[in-house]
NUPAVEX-930437 format. One record per residue (C-alpha): x, y, z; residue in one letter; residue number from 0. Coordinates in pm, 1 decimal. Example, Ala and Ser with C-alpha at 12.3 -4.5 7.8 and 13.67 -1.06 7.14 Angstrom:
<sites>
site east 1230.0 north -450.0 up 780.0 aa A i 0;
site east 1367.0 north -106.0 up 714.0 aa S i 1;
</sites>
This chain:
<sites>
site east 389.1 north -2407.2 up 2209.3 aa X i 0;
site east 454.8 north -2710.7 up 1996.4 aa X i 1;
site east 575.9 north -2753.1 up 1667.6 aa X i 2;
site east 607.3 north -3031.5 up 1477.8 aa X i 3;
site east 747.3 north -2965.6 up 1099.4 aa X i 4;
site east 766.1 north -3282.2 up 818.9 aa X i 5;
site east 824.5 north -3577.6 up 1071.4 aa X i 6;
site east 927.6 north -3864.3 up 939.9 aa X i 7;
site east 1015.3 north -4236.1 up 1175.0 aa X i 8;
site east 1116.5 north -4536.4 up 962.0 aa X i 9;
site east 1137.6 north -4876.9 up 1142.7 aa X i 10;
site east 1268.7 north -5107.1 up 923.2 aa X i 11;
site east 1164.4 north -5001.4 up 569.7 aa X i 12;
site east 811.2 north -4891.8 up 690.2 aa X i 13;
site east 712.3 north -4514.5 up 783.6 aa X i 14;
site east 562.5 north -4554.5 up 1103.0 aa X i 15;
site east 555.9 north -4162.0 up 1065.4 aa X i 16;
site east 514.7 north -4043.6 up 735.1 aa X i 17;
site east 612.0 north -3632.9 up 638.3 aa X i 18;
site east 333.9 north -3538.2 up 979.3 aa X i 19;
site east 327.6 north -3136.5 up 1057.8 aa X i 20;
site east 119.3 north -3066.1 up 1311.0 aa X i 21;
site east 146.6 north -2701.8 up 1554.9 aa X i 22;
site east -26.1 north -2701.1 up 1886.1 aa X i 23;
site east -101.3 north -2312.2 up 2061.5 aa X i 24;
site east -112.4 north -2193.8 up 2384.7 aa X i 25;
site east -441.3 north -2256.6 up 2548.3 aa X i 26;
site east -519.0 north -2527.9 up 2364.9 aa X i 27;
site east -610.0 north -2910.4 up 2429.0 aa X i 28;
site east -524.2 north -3127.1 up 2109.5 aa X i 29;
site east -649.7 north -3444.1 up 2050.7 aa X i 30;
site east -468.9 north -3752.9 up 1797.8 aa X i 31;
site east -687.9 north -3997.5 up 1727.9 aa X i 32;
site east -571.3 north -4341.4 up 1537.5 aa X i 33;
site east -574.0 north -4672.3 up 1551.4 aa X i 34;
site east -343.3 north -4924.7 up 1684.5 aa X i 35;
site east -33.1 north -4882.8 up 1498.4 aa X i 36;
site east -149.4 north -4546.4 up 1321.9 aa X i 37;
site east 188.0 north -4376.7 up 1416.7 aa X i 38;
site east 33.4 north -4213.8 up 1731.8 aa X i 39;
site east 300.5 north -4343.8 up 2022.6 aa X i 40;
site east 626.6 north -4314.0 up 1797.7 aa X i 41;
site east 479.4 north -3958.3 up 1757.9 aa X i 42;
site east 502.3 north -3854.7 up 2101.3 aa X i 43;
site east 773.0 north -3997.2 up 2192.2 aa X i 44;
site east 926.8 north -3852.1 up 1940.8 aa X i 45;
site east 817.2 north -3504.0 up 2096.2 aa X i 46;
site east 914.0 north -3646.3 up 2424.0 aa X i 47;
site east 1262.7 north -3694.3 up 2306.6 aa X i 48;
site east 1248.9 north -4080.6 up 2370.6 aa X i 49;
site east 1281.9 north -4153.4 up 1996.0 aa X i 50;
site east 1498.1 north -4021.4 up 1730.4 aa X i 51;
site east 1332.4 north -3949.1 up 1428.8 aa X i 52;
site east 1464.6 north -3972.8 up 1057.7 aa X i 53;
site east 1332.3 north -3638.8 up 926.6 aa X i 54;
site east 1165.4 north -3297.0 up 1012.9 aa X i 55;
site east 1175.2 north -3050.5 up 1301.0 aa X i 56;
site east 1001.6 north -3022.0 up 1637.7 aa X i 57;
site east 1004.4 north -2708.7 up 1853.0 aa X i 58;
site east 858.2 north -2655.4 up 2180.2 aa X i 59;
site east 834.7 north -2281.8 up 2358.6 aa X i 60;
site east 1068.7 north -2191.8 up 2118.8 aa X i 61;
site east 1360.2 north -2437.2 up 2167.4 aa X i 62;
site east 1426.4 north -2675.6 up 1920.9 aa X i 63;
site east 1473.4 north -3034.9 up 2016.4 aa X i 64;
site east 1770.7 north -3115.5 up 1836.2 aa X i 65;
site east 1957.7 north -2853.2 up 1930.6 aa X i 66;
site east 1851.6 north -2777.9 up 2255.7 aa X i 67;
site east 1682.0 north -3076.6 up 2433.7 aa X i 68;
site east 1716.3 north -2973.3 up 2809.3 aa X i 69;
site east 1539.7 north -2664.3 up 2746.8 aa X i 70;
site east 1256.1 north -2837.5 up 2577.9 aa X i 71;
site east 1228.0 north -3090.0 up 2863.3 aa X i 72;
site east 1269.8 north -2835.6 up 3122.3 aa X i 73;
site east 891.7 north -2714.0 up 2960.8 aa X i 74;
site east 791.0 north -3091.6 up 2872.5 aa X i 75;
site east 613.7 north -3379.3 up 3096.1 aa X i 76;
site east 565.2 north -3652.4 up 2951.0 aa X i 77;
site east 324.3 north -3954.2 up 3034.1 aa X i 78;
site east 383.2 north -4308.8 up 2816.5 aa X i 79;
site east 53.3 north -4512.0 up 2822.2 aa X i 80;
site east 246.3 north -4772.0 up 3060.7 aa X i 81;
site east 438.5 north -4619.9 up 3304.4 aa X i 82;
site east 739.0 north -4677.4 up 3398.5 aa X i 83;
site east 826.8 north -4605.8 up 3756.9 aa X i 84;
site east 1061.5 north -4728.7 up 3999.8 aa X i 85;
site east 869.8 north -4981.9 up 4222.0 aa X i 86;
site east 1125.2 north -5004.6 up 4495.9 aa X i 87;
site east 1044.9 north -4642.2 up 4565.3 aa X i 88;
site east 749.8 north -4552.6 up 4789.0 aa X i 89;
site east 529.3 north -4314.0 up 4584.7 aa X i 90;
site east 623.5 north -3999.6 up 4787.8 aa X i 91;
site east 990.7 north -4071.6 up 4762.3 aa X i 92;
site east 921.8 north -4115.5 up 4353.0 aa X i 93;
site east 743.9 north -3734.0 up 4382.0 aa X i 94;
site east 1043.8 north -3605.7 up 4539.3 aa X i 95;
site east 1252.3 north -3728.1 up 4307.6 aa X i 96;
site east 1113.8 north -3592.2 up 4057.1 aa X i 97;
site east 1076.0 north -3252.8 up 4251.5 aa X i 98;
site east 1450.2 north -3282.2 up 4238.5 aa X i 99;
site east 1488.9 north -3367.0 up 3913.8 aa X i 100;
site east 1298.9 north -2988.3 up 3798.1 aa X i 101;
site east 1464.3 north -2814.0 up 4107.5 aa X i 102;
site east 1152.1 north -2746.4 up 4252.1 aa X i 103;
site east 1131.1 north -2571.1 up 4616.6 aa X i 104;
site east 1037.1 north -2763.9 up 4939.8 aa X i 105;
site east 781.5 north -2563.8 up 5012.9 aa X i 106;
site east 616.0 north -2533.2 up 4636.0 aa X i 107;
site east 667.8 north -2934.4 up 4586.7 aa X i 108;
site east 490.7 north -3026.7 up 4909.2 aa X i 109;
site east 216.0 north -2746.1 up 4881.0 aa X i 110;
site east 189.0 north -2924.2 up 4509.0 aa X i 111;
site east 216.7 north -3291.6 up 4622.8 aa X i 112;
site east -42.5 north -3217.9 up 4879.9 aa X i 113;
site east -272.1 north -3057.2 up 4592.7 aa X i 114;
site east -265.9 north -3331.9 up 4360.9 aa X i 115;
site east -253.6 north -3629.0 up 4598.6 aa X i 116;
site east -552.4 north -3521.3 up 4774.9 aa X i 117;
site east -750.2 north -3453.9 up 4404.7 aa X i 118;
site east -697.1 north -3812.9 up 4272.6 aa X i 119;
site east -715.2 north -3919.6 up 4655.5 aa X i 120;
site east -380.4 north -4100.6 up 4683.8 aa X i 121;
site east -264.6 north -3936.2 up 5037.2 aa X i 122;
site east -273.6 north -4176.3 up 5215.4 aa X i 123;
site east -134.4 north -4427.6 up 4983.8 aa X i 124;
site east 200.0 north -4239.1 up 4912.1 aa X i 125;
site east 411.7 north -4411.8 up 5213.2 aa X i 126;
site east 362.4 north -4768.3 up 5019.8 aa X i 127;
site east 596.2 north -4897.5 up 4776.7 aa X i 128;
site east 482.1 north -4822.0 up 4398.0 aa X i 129;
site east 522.8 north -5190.6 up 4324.4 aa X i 130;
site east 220.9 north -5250.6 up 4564.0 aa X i 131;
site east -12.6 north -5010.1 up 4359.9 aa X i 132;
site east -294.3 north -5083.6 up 4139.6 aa X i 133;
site east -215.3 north -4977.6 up 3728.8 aa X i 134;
site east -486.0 north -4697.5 up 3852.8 aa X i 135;
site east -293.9 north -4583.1 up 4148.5 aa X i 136;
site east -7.2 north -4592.5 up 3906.1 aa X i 137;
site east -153.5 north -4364.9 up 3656.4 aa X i 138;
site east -254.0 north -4106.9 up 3925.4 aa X i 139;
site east 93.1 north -4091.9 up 4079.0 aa X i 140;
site east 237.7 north -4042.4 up 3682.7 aa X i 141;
site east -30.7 north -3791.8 up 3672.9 aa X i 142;
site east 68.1 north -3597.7 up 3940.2 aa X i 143;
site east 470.9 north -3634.9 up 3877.4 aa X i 144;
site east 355.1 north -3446.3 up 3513.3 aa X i 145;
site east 179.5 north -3187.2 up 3678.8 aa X i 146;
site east 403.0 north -3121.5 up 3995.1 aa X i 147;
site east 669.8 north -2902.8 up 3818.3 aa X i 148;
site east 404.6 north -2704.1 up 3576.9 aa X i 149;
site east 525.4 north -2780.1 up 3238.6 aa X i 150;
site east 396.3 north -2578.7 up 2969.4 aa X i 151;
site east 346.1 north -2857.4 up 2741.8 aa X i 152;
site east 205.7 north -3177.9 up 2872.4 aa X i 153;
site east 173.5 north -3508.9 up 2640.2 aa X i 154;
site east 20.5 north -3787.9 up 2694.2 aa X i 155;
site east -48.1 north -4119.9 up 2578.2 aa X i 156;
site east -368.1 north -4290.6 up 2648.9 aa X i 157;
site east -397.5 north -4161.7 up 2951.3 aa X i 158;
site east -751.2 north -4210.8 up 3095.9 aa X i 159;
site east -714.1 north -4573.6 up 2997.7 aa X i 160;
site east -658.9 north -4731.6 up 3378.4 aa X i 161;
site east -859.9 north -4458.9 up 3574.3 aa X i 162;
site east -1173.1 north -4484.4 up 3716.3 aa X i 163;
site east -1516.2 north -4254.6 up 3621.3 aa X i 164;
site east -1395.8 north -4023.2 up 3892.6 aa X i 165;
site east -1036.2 north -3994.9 up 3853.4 aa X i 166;
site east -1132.8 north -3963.8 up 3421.5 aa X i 167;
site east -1342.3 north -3634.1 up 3520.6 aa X i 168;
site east -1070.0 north -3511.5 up 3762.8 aa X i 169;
site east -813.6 north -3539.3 up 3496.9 aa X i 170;
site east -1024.2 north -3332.2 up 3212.7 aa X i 171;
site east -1088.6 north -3076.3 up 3467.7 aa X i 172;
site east -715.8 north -3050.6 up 3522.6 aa X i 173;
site east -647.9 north -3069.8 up 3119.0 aa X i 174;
site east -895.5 north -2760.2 up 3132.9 aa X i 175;
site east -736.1 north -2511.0 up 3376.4 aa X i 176;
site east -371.0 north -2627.4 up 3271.6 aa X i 177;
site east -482.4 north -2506.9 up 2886.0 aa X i 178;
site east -701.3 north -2184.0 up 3050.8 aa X i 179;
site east -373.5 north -2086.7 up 3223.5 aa X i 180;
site east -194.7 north -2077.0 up 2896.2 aa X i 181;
site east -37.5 north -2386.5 up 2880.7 aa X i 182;
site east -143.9 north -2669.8 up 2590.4 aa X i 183;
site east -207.7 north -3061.7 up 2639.1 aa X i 184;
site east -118.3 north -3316.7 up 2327.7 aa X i 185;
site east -273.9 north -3676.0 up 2403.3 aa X i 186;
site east -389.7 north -3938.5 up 2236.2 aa X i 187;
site east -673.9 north -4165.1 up 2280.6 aa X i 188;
site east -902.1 north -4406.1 up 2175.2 aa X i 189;
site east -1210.2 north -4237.6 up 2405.8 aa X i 190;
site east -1355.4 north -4074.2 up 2131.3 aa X i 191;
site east -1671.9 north -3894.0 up 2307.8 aa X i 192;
site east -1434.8 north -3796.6 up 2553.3 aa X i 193;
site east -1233.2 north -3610.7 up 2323.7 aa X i 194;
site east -1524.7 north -3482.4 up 2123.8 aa X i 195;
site east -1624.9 north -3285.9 up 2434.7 aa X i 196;
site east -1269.4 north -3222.7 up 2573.5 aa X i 197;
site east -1075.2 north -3095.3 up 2305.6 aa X i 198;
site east -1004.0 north -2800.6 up 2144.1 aa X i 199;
site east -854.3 north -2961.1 up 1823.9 aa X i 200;
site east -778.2 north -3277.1 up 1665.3 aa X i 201;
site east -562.9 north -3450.8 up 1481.5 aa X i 202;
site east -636.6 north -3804.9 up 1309.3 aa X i 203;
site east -349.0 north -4037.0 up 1171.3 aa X i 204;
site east -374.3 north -4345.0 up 941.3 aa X i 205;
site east -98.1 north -4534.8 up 856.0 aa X i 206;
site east 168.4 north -4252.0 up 967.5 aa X i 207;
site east -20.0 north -4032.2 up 775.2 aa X i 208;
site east -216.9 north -3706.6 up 875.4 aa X i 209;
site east -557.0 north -3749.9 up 703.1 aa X i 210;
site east -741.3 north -3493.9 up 920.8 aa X i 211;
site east -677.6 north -3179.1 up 1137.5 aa X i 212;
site east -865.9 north -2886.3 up 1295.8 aa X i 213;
site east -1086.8 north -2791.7 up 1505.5 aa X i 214;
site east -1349.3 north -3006.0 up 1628.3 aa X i 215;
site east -1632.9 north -2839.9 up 1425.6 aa X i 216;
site east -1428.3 north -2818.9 up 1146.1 aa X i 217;
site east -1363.3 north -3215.4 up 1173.1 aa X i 218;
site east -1682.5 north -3324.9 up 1259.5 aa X i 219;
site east -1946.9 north -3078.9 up 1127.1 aa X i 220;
site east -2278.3 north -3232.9 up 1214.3 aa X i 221;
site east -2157.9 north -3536.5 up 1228.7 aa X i 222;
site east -2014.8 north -3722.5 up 1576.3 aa X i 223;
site east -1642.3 north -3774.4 up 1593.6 aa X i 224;
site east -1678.8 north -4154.2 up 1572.8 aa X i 225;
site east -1893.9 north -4170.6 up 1298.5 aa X i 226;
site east -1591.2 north -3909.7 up 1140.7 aa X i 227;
site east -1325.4 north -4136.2 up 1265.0 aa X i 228;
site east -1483.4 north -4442.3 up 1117.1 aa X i 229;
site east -1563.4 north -4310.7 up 725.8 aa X i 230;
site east -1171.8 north -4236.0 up 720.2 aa X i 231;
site east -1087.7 north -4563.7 up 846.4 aa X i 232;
site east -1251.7 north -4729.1 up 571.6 aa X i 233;
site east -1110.7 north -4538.0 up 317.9 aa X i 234;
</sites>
């Protein structure tokens, strides 16, 4: 589902990502895991095609994103850790416009809208203007906007940070049956017992660098993830 071959992001001198190969299957929820400044957000948006990268190759369903970026996106959402929306819009006019944007059908869009807006409980909310939402009610609408055209690959960045306990268990459940339906999920966070229990497999960077990959057993062992996570930190 997605590739990622050798990439390499220089800002100024410094590899912010450093020669990083990662491949994520169908099916499967994959975690990154770094701190602040690890390389984590220039990743993604790298495989969001917000960022142009120096070095390497990233593929995703097949289409490679130099070459062929509409394709890509036309499989892609994409969710930033900070949304950016447009506040003058109410949020059902931002859904639509979306809809448009992936040629989705009236009927599918509003059967989909009507789906997700009633989950994260944000019906009756979607005639207001976004700029009168909390950052929650922000991060649900984004939520549902990645989820309304049924992407194959969905990444995200942070993006429990903002939601409350029952929104949080909404969105793993959703992470789940997107993954058990064959597509794959690439986010990072910094809720490590979360991802202990959510993911399939997972990545930690350091520096730009990929200093650990696999599956969570194979990462952990006996150990818990942040116990993992903070022995290679102080290395």
């Amino acid at each position: 589902m997605l590739n990622i071959e050798h990439l390499t992001k220089t800002y100024g001198g410094r590899k912010a990502v450093d020669d990083l190969s990662l491949h994520i299957r169908p099916g499967e929820v994959f975690g990154f895991i770094g701190h602040n400044g690890a390389g984590k957000s220039t990743t993604l948006k790298s495989v969001a095609g917000i960022l142009q990268f120096d070095e390497g190759k990233i593929t995703i369903n097949g289409h490679d994103l130099a070459s062929d970026p509409l394709s890509c996106k036309k499989d892609l959402a994409y969710i930033p850790d900070n949304p950016d929306m447009y506040d003058f819009m109410s949020g059902i006019k931002y859904l639509n416009f979306i809809a448009d944007v992936f040629a989705i059908p009236a009927d599918v869009r509003q059967e989909r809208i009507r789906k997700y807006a009633d989950i994260f409980e944000l019906t009756d909310d979607l005639g207001q203007a976004i700029s009168a939402y909390s950052h929650g009610m922000k991060q649900k609408l984004a939520l549902i906007s990645a989820w309304i055209h049924d992407p194959k690959l969905i990444v995200m960045d942070e993006p429990f940070v903002g939601l409350d306990p029952k929104a949080s268990h909404l969105l793993k459940e959703m992470m789940r049956e997107h993954c058990d339906a064959g597509g794959a999920i690439f986010f990072s966070t910094h809720v490590l017992d979360v991802a202990e229990k959510l993911c399939d497999k997972i990545a930690i960077i350091k520096q730009g660098r990929l200093i650990k990959v696999g599956t969570m057993e194979e990462v952990k062992g006996d150990d818990s993830l942040e116990e993992v996570f903070l022995e290679l930190e102080e290395e």
